[in-house]
C-alpha positions, 0 to 999 in steps of 0.5 A: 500500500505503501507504494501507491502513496509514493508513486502518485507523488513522483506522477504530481512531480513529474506532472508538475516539472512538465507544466512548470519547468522552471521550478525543478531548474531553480531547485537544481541550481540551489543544490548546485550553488550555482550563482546563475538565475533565470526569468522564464522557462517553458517546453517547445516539444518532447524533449526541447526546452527553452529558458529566457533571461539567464544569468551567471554572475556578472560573466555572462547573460543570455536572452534564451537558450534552447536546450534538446535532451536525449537518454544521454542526459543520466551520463552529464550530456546534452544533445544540442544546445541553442544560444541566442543573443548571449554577451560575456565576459572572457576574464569573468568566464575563466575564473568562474571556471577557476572557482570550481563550482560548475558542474561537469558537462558535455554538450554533443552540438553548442550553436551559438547566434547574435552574440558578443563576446567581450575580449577583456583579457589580452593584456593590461592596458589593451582595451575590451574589443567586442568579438562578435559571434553567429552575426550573419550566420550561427557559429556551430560548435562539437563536442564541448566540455565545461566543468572542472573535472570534464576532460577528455582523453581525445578532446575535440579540436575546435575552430572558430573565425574572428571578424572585423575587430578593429581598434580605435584611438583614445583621441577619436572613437571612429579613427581605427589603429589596428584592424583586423579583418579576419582571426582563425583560432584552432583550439580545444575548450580545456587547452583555451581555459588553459591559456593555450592555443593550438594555431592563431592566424592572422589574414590582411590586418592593418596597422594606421601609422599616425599619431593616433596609433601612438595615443592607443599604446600610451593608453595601453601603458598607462594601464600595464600594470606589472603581471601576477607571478600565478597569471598564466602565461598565453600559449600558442602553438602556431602563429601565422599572419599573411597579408599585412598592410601599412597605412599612413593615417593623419588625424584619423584619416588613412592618407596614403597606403603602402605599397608593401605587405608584411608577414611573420610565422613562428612556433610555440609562442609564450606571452604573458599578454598579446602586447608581448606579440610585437617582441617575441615575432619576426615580421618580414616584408616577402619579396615582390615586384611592383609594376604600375604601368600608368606611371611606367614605374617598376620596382624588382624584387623589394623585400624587408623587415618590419620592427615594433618597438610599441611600448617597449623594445627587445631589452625592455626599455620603454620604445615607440616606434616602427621601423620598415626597413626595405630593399629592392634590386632595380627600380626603374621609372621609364628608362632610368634605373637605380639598383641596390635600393634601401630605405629605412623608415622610422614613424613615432609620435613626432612625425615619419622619418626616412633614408634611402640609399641607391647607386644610379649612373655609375655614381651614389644615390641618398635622400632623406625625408620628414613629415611631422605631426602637426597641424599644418603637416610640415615636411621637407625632403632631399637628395643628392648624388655624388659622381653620377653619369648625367647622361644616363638621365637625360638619355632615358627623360630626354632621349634626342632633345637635350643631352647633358654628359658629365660627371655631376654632383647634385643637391635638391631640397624642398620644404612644405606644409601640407599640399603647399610647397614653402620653398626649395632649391637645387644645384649641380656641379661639372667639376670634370667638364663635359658636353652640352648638346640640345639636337632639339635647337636644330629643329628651331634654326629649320623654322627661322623664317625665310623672309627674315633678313641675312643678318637676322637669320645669321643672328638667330642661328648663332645664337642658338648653336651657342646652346645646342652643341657647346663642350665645357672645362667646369660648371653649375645650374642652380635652381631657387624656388621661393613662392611665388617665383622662380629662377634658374641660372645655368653657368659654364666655362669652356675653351668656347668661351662662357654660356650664362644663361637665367630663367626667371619664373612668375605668376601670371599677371606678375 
């Protein structure tokens, strides 16, 4: 008799979990001691359970969950498990999972749509970076285990995608300093609780050079704080990033993207935070050839390296700056070629700063250049050559119409702000003598009027054989630019005799 009293009971509670649900879950959860909570749950069908406005502490909530149950349910594990419109916390979620609390648990399929992720944990100092996940399609997910004690003697290897996280600056929430247009994590769920990484690959990031960049590693340093001796180092077993670019931003606005791409590959990373990224990474530039046809320019076969000094250097002192260092074999504009290339470019908070090295016409190439960060964009450039052929220019820039041949050193400078240029000036020196000839002046002296008299077509045929064919001992051009004039002067000595010639240039309406 004693059974009949017992059995009604289990059916009244059976009964009453099937119309209710939510009272045996808030029971469960007690006896759990977990710190989770719900608003609502209700029955979708044989088996299928759906449980709205949950939440786990201050690490995660979820607008609704659908749960699937199968007879797997008696050994710790769910068929299926639907999560829509969730947001957590990856800092809070680890030491939730750290406290012990949780129950083991093994879910055969996890989808998880509309939801975010707060990265709040890559390092001290970097900000939060929302990772969205299932936005335009439901991430799927197999075989996942949650709880101290759930592991697996075979885990399953998971993947997931990370797309569009872009860093902004401090300064200006809508200039972007690093994006990231795709991330493909391979991990296990107890190795990523873990800290470990079994591949992280990194497809088309871009770094903004600009002084908003430095402002976000500022930020990031003010907030570093030295790491635990208990915090667990990240690691990561294969780190690839493919297809980087490099981006000039001036006050929030990519200006001018380079024509170079960067890349780095390495094993078995340790980083007690992904600020340390930079350091423990080599990043070279592969080589390539650059053809843009529109301006018949070539360059053959650039390559280089690429150094990252955002907050501290290798030696741990405190850096920053980037540093591209390039090379290339050749690089040809129409007919003219310089070889052995080299430019080294450092950007820093002041400004972006470079030198270039080449050997063109049997002589010596350099340059320089600086671009500060400042309100009217100042910026100068300059180049010089030591001992070059003259006639390697002007036969590949002014094939048949002017012809210089000389060994020559040169001097050009230019200033600017912005779009205006402030001022320069330029000069060439003939200190071994050589050739002066402009084939093109014989085309004028054909087109001296017929009807002109003998003495004025004499005239004006002397005048201009002194310039079309003229051999000098020494010389200089000299060239003066100061807005908004010009002037350029020409001076050569020869047994000839000497061929000073000006040019004045104004505006018009001067």
């Amino acid at each position: 008799m004693t059974r009949r009293p017992i059995l009604i009971s289990l059916t009244a509670l059976t009964a009453l979990a099937l119309a209710l649900p939510s009272i045996p879950l808030h029971l469960l959860l007690f006896v759990a001691n977990l710190p989770t909570s719900f608003s609502s749950a209700s029955w979708r069908g044989i088996g299928e359970l759906e449980i709205r406005g949950i939440q786990h502490g201050s690490a995660l909530r979820i607008k609704a969950v659908t749960i699937r149950f199968d007879p797997t349910l008696f050994r710790g594990q769910l068929a299926e498990v639907r999560l829509y419109g969730a947001e957590g916390w990856l800092s809070r979620l680890e030491n939730t999972q750290s406290t012990g609390q949780s129950l083991p648990l093994r879910i055969h399929r996890l989808m998880v749509a509309d939801s975010t992720l707060q990265l709040d944990n890559l390092g001290p100092g970097i900000p939060t970076a929302p990772l969205r996940l299932g936005d335009t399609t439901p991430l799927l997910f197999t075989d996942v285990h949650f709880g101290p004690n759930a592991k697996s003697d075979s885990p399953t290897v998971q993947s997931a995608t990370i797309e569009r996280l872009i860093f902004y600056s401090p300064n200006d929430p809508l200039a972007p300093v690093l994006a990231f247009p795709k991330i493909d994590i391979v991990f296990t769920w107890d190795e990523l609780l873990h800290h470990h990484i079994r591949s992280l690959i990194i497809s088309n990031p871009t770094i903004y050079l600009g002084d908003d960049l430095f402002a976000f590693v500022d930020r990031v340093q003010e907030k570093k704080t030295t790491p635990s001796p208990s915090s667990t180092p990240y690691e990561i077993g294969y780190f690839s990033l493919t297809d980087g670019d490099l981006s000039v931003s001036i006050y929030g606005q990519p200006v001018l993207p380079l024509p170079v791409h960067f890349a780095a590959e390495q094993r078995n990373l340790a980083l007690s935070d992904f600020t340390q990224l930079q350091l423990s990474t080599r990043f070279t530039i592969p080589p390539s050839d650059l053809k843009y046809p529109d301006y018949d320019l070539s360059v053959l076969n650039l390559r280089g390296n690429l150094y990252f000094s955002l907050g501290q250097d290798s030696q741990g002192k405190r850096a920053k700056n980037v540093v591209p260092t390039l090379f290339a074999d050749q690089i040809t504009f129409r007919k003219l070629t310089a070889e052995n290339l080299s430019i080294a470019v450092t950007v820093n908070p002041q400004g972006i700063y470079g030198r270039a090295s080449a050997l063109l016409g049997g002589g010596s190439l350099d340059g320089g250049f600086s671009l500060e960060f400042l309100s009217d964009l100042p910026w100068s450039a300059w180049s010089s050559t030591s001992k070059m052929e003259s006639r390697v220019i002007t036969d590949a820039l002014t094939p048949g119409s002017f012809q210089l041949q000389s060994k020559v050193d040169a001097l050009v400078s230019v200033n600017a702000q912005g779009k205006n240029i402030r001022g320069g000036y330029g000069t060439i020196s003939f200190r071994e003598g050589g050739r002066l000839q402009i084939p093109a002046l014989q085309a004028a002296a054909d087109r001296i009027p017929k009807d002109w008299s003998w003495i004025k077509q004499g005239s004006a045929r002397a005048a201009l054989e002194v310039i079309r064919n003229y051999g000098f001992a020494e010389g200089e051009i000299r060239a003066v630019y100061q807005p908004p004039a010009g002037r350029l002067t020409l001076n050569l000595r020869g047994p000839e005799g000497k061929r000073d010639i000006t040019l004045n240039w104004l505006p018009p309406g001067s």
